[in-house]
C-alpha positions in Angstrom: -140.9 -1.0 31.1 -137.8 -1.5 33.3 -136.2 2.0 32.7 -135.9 5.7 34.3 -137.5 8.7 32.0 -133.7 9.9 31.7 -133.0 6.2 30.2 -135.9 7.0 27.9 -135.4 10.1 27.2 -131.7 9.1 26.2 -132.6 6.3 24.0 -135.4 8.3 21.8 -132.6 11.4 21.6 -135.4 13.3 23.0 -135.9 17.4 24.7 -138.1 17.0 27.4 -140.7 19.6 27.4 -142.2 18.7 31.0 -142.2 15.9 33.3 -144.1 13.4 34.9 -144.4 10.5 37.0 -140.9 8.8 37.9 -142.4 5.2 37.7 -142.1 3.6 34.5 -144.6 3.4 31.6 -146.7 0.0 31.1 -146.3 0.3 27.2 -146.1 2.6 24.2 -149.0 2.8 21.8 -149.7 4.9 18.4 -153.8 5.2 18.8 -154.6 8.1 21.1 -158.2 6.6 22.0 -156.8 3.3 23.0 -153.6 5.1 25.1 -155.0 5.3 29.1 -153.0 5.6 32.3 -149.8 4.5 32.5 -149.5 4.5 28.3 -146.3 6.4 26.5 -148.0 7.5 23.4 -146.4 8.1 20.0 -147.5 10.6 17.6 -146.6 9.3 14.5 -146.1 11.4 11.3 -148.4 10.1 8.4 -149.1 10.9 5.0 -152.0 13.1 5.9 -151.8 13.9 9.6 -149.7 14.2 12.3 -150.7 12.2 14.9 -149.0 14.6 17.4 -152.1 16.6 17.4 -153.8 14.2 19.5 -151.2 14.2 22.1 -153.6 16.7 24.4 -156.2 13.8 24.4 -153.6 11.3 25.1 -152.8 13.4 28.0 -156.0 13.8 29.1 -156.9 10.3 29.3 -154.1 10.1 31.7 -150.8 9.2 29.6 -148.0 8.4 31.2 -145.8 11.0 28.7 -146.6 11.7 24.5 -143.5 11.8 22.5 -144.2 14.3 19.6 -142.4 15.7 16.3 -141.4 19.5 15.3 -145.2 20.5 14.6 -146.7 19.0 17.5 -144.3 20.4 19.5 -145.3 23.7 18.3 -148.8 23.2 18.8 -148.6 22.3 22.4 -145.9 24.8 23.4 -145.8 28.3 21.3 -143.1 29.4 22.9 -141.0 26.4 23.3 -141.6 24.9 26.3 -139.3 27.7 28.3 -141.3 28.6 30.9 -143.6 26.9 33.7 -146.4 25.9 31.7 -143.9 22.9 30.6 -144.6 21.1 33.9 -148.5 21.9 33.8 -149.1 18.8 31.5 -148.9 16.6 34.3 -147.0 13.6 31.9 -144.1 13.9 30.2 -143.6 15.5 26.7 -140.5 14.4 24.9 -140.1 16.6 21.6 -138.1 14.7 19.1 -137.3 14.7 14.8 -139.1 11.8 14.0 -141.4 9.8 16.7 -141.3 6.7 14.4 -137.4 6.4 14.4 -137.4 7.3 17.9 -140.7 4.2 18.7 -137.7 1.7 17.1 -134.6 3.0 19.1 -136.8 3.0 22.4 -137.4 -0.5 21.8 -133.8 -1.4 20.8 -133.1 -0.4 24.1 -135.7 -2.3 25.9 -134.6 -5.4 24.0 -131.4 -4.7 25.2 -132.3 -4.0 28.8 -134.4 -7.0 28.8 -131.5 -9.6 28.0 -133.7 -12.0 26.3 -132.7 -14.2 23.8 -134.3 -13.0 20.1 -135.6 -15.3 17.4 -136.0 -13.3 14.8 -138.7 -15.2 12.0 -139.8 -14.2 8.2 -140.6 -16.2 5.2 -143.2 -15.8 2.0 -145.4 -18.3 4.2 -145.8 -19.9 7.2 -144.1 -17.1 9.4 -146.9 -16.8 11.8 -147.6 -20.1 12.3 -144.0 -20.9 13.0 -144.2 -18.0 15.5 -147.1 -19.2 17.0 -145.4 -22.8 17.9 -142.1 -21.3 18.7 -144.3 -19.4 21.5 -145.7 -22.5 22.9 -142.4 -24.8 22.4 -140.0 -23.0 24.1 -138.9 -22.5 27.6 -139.9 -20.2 30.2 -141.5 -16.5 30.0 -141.9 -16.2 25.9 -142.8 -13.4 24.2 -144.1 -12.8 21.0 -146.5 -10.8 18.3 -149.8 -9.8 18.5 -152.1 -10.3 16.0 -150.1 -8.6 12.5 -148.1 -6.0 14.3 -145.4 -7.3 12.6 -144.3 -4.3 11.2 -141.4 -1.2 11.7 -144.4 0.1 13.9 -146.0 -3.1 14.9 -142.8 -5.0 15.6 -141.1 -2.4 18.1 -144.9 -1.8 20.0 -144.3 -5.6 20.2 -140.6 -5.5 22.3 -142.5 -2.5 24.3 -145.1 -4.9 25.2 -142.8 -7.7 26.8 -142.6 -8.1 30.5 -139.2 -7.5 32.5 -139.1 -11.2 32.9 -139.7 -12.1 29.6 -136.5 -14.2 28.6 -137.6 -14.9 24.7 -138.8 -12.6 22.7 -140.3 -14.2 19.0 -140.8 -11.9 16.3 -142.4 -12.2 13.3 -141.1 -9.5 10.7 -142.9 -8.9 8.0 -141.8 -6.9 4.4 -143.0 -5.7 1.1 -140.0 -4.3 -0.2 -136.4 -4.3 0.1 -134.7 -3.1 3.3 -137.9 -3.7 5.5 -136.4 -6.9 6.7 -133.1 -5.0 7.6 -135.0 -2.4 9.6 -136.6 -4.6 11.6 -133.4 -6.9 12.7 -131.8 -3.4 13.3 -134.5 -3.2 16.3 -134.5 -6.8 16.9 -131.1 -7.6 16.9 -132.3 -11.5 16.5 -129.7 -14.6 17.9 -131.1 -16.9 15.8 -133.2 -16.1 12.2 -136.1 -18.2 10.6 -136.3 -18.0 7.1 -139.6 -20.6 6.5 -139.5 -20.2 2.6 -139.2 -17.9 0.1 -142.3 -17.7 -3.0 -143.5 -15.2 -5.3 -145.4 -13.0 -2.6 -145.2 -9.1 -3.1 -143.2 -10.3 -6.6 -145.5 -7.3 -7.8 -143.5 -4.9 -5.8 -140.0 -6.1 -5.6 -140.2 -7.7 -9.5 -138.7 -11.1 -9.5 -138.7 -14.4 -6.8 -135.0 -13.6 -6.8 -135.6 -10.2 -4.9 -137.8 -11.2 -2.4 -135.4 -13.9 -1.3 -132.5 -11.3 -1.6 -134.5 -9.0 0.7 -135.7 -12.0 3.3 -132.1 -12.6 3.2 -131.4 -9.2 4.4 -132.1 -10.6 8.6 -128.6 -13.0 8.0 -126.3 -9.8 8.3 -127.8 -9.3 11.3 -127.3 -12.0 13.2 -123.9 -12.4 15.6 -121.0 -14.4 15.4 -122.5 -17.3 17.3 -126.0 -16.6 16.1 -127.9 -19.5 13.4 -130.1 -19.6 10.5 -133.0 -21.8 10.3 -133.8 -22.0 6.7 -135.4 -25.1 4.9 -133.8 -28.1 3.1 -135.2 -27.0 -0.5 -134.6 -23.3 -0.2 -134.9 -22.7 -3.9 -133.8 -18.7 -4.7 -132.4 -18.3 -1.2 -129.7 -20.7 -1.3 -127.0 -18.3 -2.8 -127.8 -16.3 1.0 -127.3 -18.7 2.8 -123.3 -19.2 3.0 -123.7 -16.0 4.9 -125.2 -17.2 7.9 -122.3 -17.6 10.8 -124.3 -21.3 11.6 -127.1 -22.9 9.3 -129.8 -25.2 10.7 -131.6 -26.9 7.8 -135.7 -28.1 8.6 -137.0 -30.7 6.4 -136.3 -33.8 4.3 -132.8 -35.1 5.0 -132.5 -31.4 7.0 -130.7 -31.2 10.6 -134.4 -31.5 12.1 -136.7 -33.6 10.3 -139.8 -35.8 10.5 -138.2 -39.3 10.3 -141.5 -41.1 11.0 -145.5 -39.4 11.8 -148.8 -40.4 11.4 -152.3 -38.9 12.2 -154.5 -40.3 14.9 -158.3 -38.1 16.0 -156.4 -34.1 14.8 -153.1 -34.9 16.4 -150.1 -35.7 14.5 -147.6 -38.1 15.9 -144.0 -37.6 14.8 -140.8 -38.6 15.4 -138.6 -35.5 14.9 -135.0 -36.1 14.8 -132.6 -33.1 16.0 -128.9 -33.1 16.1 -129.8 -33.8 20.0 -131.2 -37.0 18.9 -134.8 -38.1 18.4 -138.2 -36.8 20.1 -141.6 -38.0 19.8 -143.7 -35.0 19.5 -147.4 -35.0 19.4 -149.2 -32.0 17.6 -152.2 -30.8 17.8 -153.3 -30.7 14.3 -152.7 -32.8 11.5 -152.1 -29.9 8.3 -148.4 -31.3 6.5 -147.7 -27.3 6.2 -147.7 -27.2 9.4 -145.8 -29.9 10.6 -143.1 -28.3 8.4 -143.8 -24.9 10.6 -143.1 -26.7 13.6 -139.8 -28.7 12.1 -138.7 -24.8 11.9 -140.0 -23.7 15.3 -138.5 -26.6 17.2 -134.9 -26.2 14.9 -135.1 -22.7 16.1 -135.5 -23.8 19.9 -132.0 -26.3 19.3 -130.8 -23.2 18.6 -131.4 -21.5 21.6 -130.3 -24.7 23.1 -133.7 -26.1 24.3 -133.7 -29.7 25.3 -136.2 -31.1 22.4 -137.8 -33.5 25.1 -139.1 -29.9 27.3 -140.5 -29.0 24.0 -142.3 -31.9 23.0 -143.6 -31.8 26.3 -145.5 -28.0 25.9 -147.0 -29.4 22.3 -150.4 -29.5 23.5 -150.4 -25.3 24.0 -149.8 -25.4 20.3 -152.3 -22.1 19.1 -152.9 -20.7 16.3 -153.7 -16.9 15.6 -157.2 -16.1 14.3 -158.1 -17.1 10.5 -155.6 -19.3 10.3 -156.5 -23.0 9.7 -159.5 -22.4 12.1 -161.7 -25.4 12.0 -164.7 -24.6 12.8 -168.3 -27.8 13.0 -171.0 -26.3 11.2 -174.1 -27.4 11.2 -175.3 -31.2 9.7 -171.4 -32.3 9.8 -170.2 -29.7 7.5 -166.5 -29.4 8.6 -165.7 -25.4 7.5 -161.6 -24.7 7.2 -161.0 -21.0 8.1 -157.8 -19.7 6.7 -158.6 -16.4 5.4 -156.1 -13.9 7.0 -153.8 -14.2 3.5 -153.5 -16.5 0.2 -150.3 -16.7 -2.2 -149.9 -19.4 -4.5 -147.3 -21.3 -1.9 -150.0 -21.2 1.2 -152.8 -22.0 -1.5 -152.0 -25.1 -2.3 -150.7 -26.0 0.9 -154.3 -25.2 1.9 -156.1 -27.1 -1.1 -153.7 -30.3 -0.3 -155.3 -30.3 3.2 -158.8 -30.0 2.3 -158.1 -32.9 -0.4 -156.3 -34.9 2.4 -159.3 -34.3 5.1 -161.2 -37.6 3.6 -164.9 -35.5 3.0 -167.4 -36.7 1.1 -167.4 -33.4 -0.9 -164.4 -30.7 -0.5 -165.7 -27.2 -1.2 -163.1 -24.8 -1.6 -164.1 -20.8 -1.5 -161.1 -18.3 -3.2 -160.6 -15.3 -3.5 -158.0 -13.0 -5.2 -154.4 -13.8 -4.4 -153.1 -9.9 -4.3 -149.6 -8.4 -5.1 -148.2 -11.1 -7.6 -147.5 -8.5 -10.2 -148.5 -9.4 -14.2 -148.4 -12.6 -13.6 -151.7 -12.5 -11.2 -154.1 -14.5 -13.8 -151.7 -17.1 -14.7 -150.7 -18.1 -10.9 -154.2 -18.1 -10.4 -155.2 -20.8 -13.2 -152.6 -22.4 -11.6 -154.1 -22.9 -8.4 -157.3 -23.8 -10.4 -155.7 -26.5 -12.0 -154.2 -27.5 -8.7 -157.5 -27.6 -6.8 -159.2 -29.8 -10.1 -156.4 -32.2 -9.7 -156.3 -33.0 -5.8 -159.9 -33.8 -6.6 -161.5 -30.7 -5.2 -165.5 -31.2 -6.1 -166.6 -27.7 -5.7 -164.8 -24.6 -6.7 -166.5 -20.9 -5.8 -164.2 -17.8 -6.8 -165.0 -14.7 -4.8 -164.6 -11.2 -6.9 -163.4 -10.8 -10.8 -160.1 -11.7 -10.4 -161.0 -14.5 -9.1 -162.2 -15.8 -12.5 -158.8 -16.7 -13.3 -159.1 -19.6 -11.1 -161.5 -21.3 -13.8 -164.7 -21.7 -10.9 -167.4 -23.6 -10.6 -169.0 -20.7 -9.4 -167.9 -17.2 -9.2 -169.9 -14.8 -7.5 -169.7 -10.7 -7.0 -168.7 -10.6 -2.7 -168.3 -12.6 0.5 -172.3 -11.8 1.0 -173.2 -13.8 -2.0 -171.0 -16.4 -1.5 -172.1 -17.1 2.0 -175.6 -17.0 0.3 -175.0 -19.8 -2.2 -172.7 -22.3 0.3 -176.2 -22.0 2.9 -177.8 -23.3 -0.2 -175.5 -26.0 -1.7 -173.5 -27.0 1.4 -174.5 -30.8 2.1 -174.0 -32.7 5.2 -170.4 -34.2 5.2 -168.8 -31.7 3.1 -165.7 -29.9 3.9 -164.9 -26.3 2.8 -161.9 -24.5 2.6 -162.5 -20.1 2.9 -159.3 -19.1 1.6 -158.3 -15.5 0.0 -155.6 -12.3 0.8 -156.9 -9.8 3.5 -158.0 -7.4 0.6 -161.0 -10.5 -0.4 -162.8 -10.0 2.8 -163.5 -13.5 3.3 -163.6 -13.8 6.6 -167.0 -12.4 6.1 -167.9 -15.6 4.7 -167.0 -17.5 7.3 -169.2 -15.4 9.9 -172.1 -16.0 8.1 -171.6 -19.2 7.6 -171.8 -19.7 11.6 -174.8 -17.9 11.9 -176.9 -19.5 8.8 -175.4 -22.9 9.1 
């Protein structure tokens, strides 16, 4: 991290207590147990605990500095930090009003210092996948999210973590309620925005499909005079928004970037994507249509930037995915297994169930469990999806959990356990399965076993 301790100090509006090394810290982190030499370590004010308390351990493990609120500050210095057991610590302590506010202006500032170029990407679904292929597409050193720290902690330990040459930073922001998405382009400060869709997806906090596209829309205020707006061709609820953007990109259909020709040859999708830099053929390494809509965002967010579309066709192959996403994993016997646990909403769901229908099995399988957060309206979206899966000719249907009785199963069984029990038992060579449920199903449980039985 390419800045002084007065340069830190100054951006978290910090007292320092004592000092410490004058090199620069490697990165910030929130877990004392995981913070080790060279680590700036936040304790964070929770519910229950202030994690100030463990700033002694962080410091003993050999922290760079801790950054700590009123109590913690207390706690480590009775009197105030006024005489010379301030400078006995060995790292430096940085007392401040609130170490979370301060973890978000330290990495303003870092974005700042770094100069990089910021695309900024939300969305009901789809977000991380488009982050994922914006990470590969794009030119030079490119930053982006870890795993799901995606959030007003995860996203600024993120913009810590990028290297002094990094010259993109992607950033997937996530929300749950309005004004979430506005905090995190306030640390961001994004050039260009990706809006992948907008669906009923914490409708059971924010109330209506109109809200949550109001507070996705929050990231347009954000962006600069010159900045754009990737947004798709059918934006449904968001469309009002969208007059607000300074410059608007449209993916999709008849969109500024679109696939005007693909097919699917041995898991790689050929298309022809056409970009108001002209046409590129692009070849994919997967062959999911969600996800060639994904990348029709990703690469309108590199024209953006500017990117020459040919540079990006040519890093496709990199093209990853983050864990329990669309993982395809061989089974045993031929049994093709279609990991995609890490979330479900009725949007992703059917995008899911529409591949497994496509895949040409002899049987399709597909495992579900509860779709969370969708409000009163949980057991109807969910015979939805049901009726979805029956229609796209889905042979086998096993709900996971009570609520997922609404679906209208085949089979519905108490937990992942017993799930994984019965598919060891029924699976046939040939099938396909789709393992598909929110991170509150635990279904990637499912899948595990499945490895080991199968």
């Amino acid at each position: 991290m390419r800045l002084t301790p007065a340069e830190i100090a100054a951006a978290l509006g910090a007292e320092v207590l004592a000092e410490g090394a004058s090199a620069p810290p490697r990165r910030a982190t929130i877990a004392s147990n995981e913070t080790g030499p060279g680590d700036l370590f936040f304790g964070l004010i929770g519910a229950n605990r202030d994690g100030g308390e463990f700033a002694p351990a962080a410091i003993e493990a050999g922290a760079w500095g801790v950054v700590v609120g009123p109590k913690a500050r207390s706690s480590l210095f009775p009197d105030g930090g006024k005489n010379d057991e301030r400078r006995a610590t060995g790292a430096w302590v940085f007392a401040v009003a609130d170490p979370l506010a301060s973890l978000q202006a330290l990495a303003r500032a870092w974005r700042r210092a770094l100069g990089a170029r910021v695309v900024g990407v939300t969305g009901s679904v789809g977000k991380t996948s488009v982050k994922d292929i914006a990470r590969s597409l794009l030119p030079g050193r490119v930053h982006a999210n870890r795993e799901n720290l995606n959030t007003e902690i995860g996203l600024p330990l993120t913009v810590l973590e990028a290297p002094d040459d990094t010259g993109t930073l992607v950033l997937e922001m996530a929300m749950r309620g309005a004004g979430q998405i506005a905090e995190l382009a306030r640390i961001a400060e994004p050039e260009v925005a990706v809006i992948t869709n907008v669906g009923p997806v914490h409708v059971e906090l924010l109330g209506s499909v109109a809200a949550i596209a109001a507070a996705k829309a929050e990231v347009i205020d954000f962006l600069p005079a010159d900045g754009s707006l990737i947004a798709p061709v059918e934006a449904g609820e968001l469309e009002p928004h969208l007059a607000r953007a300074p410059r608007l990109l449209r993916f999709g259909p008849g969109g500024d970037v679109e696939a005007v020709a693909h097919r699917i040859e041995e898991g790689v999708t050929e298309a022809t994507i056409a970009t108001p830099a002209g046409e590129t053929v692009f070849h994919l390494p997967f062959t999911e249509a969600h996800n060639l809509s994904n990348a029709l965002a990703a690469i309108a967010a590199g024209v953006a930037l500017g990117a020459d579309p040919a540079e990006m066709a040519d890093r496709a192959a990199s093209i990853g995915f983050s864990s329990f996403r669309g993982e395809r994993l061989e089974l045993g016997d031929g049994i093709l297994l279609v990991n995609d646990c890490y979330n479900a909403n009725p949007v992703s769901m059917r995008a899911a169930l529409d591949h497994l229908a496509a895949l040409g099995a002899e049987r399709t399988v597909a495992v579900l469990g509860e779709m969370a957060e969708l409000g009163p309206g949980a057991p109807a979206y969910h015979g939805e999806i049901g009726e979805h899966a029956r229609g796209h000719g889905i042979d086998l249907l096993v709900g996971v959990g009570e609520p997922a009785r609404a679906y209208g199963p085949d089979e519905l069984v108490g937990g992942p356990e017993e799930a994984a029990q019965l598919l060891a038992e029924r699976l046939e060579s040939g099938d396909a399965v789709l393992v598909k449920g929110s991170r509150s199903a635990g279904l990637e449980a499912v899948a595990a076993a499945l490895e080991e039985m199968l």
